[in-house]
VOPAGU-2260 file (C-alpha; in pm, 1 decimal, decimal comma):
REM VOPAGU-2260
SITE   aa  ch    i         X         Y         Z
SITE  UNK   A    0       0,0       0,0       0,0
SITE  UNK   A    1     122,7     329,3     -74,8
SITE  UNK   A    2     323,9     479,6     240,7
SITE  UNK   A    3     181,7     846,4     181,9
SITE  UNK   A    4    -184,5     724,5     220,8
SITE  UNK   A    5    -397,3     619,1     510,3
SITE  UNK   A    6    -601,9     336,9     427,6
SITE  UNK   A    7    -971,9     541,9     466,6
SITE  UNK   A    8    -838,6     720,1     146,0
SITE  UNK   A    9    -866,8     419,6     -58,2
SITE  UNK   A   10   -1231,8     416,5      42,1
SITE  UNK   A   11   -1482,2     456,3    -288,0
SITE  UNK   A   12   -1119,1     477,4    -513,3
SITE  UNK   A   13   -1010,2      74,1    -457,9
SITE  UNK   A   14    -652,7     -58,4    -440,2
SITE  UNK   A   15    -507,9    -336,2    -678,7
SITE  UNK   A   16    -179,7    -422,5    -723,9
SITE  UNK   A   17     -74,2    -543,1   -1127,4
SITE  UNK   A   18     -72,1    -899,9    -976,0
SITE  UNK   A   19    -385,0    -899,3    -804,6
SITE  UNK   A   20    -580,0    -668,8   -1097,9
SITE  UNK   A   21    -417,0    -969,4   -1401,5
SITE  UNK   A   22    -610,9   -1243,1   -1159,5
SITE  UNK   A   23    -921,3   -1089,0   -1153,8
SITE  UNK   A   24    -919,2    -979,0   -1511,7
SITE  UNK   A   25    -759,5   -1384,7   -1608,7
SITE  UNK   A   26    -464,6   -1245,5   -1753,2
SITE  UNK   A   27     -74,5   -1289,9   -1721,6
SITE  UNK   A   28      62,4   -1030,4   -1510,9
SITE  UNK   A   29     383,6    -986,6   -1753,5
SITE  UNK   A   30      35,7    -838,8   -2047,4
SITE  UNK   A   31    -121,1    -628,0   -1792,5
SITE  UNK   A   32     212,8    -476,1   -1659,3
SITE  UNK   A   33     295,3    -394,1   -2011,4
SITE  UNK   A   34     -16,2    -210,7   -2085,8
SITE  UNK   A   35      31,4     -29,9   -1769,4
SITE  UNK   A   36     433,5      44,4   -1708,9
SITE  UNK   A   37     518,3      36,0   -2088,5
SITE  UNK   A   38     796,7    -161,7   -2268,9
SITE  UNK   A   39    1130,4    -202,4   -2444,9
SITE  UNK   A   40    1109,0    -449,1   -2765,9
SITE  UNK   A   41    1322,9    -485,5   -3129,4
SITE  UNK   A   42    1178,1    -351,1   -3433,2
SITE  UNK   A   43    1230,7    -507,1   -3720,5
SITE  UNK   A   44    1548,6    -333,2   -3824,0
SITE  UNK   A   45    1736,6    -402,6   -3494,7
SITE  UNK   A   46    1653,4     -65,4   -3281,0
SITE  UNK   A   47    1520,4     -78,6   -2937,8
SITE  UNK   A   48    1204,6     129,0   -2917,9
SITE  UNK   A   49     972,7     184,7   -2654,2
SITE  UNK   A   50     576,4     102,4   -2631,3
SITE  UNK   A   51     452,5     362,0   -2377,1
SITE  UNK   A   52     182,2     248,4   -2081,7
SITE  UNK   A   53    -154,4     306,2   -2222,2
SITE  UNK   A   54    -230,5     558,7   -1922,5
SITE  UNK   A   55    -115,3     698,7   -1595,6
SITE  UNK   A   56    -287,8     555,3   -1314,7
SITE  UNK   A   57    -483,8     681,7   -1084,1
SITE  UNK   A   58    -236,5     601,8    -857,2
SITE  UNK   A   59     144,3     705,6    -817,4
SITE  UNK   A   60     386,1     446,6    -883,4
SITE  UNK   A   61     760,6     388,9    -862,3
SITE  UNK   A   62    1089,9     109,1    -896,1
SITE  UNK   A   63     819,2    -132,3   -1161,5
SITE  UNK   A   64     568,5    -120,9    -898,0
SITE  UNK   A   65     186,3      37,6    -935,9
SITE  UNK   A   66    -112,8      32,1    -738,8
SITE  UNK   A   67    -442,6      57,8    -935,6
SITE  UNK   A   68    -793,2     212,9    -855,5
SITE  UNK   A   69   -1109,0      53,8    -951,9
SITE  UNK   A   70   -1155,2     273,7   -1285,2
SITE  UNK   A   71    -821,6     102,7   -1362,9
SITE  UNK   A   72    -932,7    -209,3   -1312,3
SITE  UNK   A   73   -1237,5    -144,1   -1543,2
SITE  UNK   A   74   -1037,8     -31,0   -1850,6
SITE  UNK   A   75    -798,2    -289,4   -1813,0
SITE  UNK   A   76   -1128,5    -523,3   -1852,0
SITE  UNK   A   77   -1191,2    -342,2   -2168,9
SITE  UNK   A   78    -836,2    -378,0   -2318,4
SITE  UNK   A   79    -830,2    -726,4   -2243,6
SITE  UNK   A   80   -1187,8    -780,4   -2386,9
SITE  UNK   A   81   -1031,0    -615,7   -2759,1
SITE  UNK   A   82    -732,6    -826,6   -2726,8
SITE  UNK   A   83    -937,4   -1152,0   -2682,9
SITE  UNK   A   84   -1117,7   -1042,2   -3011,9
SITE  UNK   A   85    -814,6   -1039,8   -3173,5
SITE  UNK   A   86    -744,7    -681,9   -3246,5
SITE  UNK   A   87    -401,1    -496,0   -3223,0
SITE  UNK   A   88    -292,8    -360,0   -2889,4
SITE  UNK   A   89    -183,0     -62,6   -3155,1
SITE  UNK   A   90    -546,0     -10,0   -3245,4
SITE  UNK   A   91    -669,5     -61,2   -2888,5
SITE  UNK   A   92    -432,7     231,2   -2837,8
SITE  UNK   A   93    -583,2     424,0   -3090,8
SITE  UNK   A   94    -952,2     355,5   -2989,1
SITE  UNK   A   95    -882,5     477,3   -2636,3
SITE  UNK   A   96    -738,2     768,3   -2744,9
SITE  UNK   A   97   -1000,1     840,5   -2973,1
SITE  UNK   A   98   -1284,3     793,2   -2730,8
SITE  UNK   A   99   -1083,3    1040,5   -2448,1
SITE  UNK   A  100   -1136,1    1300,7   -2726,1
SITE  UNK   A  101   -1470,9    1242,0   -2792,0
SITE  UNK   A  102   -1619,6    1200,7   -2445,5
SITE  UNK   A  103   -1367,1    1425,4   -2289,7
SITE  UNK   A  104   -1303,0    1150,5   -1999,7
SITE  UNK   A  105    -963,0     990,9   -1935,6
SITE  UNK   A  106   -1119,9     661,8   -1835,7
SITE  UNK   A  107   -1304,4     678,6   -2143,2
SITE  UNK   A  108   -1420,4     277,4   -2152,9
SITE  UNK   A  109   -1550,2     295,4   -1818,2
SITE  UNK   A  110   -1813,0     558,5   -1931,6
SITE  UNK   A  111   -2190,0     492,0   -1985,4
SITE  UNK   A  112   -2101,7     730,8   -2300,5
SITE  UNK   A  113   -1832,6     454,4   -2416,3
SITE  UNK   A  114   -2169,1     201,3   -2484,2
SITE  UNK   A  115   -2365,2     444,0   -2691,3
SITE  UNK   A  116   -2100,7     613,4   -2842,2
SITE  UNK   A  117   -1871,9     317,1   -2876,9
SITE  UNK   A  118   -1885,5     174,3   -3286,5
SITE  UNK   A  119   -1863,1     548,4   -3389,0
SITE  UNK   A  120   -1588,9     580,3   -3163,2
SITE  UNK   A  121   -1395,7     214,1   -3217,9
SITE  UNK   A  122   -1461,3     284,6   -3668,0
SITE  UNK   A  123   -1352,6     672,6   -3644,2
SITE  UNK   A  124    -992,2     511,4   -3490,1
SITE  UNK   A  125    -934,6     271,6   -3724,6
SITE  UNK   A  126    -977,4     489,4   -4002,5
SITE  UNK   A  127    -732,2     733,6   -3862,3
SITE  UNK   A  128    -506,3     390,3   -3825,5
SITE  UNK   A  129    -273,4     327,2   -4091,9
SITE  UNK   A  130    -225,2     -26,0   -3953,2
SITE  UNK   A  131    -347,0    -344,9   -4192,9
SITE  UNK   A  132    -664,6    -475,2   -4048,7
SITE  UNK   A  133    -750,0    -859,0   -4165,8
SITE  UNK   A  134   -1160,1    -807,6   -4112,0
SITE  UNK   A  135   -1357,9    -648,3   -4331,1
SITE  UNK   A  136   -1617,4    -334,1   -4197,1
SITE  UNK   A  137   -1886,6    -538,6   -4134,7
SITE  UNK   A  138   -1715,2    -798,2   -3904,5
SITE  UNK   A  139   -1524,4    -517,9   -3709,1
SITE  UNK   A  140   -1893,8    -388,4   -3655,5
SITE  UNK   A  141   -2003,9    -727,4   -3565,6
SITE  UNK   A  142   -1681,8    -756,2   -3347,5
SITE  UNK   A  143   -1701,4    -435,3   -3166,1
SITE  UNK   A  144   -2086,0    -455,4   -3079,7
SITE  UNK   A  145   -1978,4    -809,1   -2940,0
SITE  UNK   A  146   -1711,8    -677,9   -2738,4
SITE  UNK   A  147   -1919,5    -388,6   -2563,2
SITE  UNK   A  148   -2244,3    -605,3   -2469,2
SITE  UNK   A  149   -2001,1    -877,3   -2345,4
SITE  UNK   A  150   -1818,3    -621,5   -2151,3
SITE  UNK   A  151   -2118,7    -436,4   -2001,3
SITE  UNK   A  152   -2302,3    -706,6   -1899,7
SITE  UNK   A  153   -2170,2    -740,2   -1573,0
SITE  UNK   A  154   -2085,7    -400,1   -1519,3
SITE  UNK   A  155   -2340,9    -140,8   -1252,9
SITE  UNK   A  156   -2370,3     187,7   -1389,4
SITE  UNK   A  157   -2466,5     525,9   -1204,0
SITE  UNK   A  158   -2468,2     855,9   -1343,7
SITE  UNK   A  159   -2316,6     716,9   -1721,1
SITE  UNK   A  160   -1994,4     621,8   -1443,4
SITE  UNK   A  161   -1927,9     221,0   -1408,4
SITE  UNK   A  162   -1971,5     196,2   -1047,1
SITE  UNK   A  163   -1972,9    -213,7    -933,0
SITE  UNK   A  164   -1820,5    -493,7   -1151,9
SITE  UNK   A  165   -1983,8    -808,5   -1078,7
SITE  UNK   A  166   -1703,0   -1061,7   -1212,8
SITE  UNK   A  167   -1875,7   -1397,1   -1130,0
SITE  UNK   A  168   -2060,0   -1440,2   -1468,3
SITE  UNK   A  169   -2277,4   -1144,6   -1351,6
SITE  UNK   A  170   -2419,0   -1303,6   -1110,7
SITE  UNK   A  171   -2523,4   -1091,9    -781,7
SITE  UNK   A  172   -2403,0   -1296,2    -572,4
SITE  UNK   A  173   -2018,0   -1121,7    -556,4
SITE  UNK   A  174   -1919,5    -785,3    -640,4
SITE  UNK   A  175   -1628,6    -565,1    -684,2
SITE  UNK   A  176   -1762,8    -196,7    -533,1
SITE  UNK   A  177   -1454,3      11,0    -429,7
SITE  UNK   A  178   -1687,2     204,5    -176,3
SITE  UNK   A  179   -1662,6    -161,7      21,9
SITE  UNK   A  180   -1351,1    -370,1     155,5
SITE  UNK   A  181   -1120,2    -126,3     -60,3
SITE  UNK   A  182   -1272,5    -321,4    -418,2
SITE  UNK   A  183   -1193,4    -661,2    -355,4
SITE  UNK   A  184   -1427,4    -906,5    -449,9
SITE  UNK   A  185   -1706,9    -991,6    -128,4
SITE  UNK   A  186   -2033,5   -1126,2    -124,6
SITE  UNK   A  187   -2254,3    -894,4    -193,1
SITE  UNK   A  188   -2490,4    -898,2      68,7
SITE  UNK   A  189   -2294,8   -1004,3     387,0
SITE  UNK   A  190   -2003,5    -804,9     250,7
SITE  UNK   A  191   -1768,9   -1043,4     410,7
SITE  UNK   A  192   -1489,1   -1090,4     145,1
SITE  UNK   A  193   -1499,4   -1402,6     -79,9
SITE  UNK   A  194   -1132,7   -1526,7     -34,6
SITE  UNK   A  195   -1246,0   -1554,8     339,4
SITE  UNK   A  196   -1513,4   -1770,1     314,3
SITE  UNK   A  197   -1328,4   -2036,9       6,0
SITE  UNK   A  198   -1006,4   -2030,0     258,5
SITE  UNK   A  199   -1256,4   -2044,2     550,7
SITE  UNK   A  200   -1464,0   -2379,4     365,4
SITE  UNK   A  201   -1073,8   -2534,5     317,7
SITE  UNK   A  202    -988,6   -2470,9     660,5
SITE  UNK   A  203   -1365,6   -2588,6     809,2
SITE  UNK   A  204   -1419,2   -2834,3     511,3
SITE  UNK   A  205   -1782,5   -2748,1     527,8
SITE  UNK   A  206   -1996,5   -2515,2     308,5
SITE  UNK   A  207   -2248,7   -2548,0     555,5
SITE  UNK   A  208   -2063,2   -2475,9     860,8
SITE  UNK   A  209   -1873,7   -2191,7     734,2
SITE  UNK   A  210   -2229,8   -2041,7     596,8
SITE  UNK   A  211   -2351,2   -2018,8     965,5
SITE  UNK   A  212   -2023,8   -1925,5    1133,3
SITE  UNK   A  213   -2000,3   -1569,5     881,2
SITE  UNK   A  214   -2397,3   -1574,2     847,4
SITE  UNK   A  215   -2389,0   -1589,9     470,9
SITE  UNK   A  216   -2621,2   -1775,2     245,0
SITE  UNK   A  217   -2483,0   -2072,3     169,9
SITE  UNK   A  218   -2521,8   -2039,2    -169,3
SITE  UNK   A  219   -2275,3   -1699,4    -164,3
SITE  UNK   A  220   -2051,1   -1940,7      25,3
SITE  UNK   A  221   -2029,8   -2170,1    -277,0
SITE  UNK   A  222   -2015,0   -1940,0    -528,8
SITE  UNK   A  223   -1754,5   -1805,6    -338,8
SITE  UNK   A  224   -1570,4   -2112,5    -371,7
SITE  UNK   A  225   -1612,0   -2151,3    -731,5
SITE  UNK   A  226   -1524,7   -1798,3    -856,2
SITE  UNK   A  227   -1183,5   -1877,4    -617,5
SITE  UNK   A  228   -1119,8   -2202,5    -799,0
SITE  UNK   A  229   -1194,1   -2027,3   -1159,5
SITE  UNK   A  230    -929,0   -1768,5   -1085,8
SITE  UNK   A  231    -697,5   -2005,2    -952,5
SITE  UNK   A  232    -723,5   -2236,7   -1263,1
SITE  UNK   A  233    -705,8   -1925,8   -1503,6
């Protein structure tokens, strides 16, 4: 945690680190540091060049370390969501940049105005691209409205601002709210955070009995379990 802040000040921002954000989101830690801290690599004619981090986050970081906030956390699910679709991080680049100029918001993605405005947005970049693109205008249409009602789906919105993230296939059950335990993932209506109660049903070897020592539906306790286990095996 970051030595100039008390932890209350986290409260309603949420606190990640790169490791912890790349588990939730399913994705090696080496891709999301990259998008976030930048990186060296060859071009083709031998010269080391530099890929800058897609955007400062909200919080400060130093020595290959960074702490994220929540609205981190929800573009990163965005970039990741392109990627999986196959597009360039190059034209993910240029999409987010885009969309900061047309929404004037520099967490662009994580804007209610992202959805609506989003295939003007996501064609307007690639025409300004002067990278190859292997699909034709129709399937990056098809592609793009995939990727934003996939992405959505799961997210809470309030005042065109993501708010919640609920990252168990949208169920209700768990939620990632940075007004509560800081962002990380509880269920939602005890509140008691879900690596307690899967750790707590290893340790007790019950679903059952751990459901009545925190009070928690048994059913949160078990999905609690299983979103654990998906993470783990990701």
């Amino acid at each position: 945690m970051t030595a100039h802040k008390s932890p209350h000040e986290f409260v309603g921002i949420g606190l990640y680190t790169i490791d912890e954000a790349a588990k939730l989101l399913k994705s090696p830690t080496r891709t999301v540091r990259r998008w976030l801290l930048g990186h060296d690599f060859k071009a083709r004619n031998g010269e080391t060049r530099h890929s800058p981090p897609l955007w400062a986050t909200d919080l400060p970081h130093a020595d290959g370390a960074a702490e994220l906030s929540f609205r981190d956390l929800v573009e990163l699910r965005f970039v990741r969501a392109f990627v999986e679709m196959g597009l360039d991080i190059r034209i993910v680049r240029s999409c987010l940049e885009t969309a900061r100029e047309c929404i004037q918001s520099d967490r662009p993605f994580s804007s209610g105005r992202f959805r609506t405005d989003g295939k003007r947005i996501f064609l307007q970049s690639l025409e300004q691209d002067d990278t190859p693109v292997l699909i034709d205008l129709k399937r990056k249409q098809f592609v793009f409205h995939q990727i934003v009602e996939r992405t959505f789906k799961d997210l809470d919105l309030e005042d065109d601002i993501v708010t919640r993230w609920r990252p168990f296939h949208g169920r209700a059950s768990i939620v990632v709210d940075p007004k509560r335990a800081f962002g990380q993932p509880i269920a939602a209506e005890s509140g008691v955070p879900t690596i307690v109660l899967a750790e707590a049903v290893v340790a007790e070897g019950s679903v059952t009995r751990v459901a009545a020592l925190y009070e928690v539906d048994r059913a949160a306790v078990q999905d609690a379990v299983t979103f654990h286990k998906e993470l783990a095996a990701a």
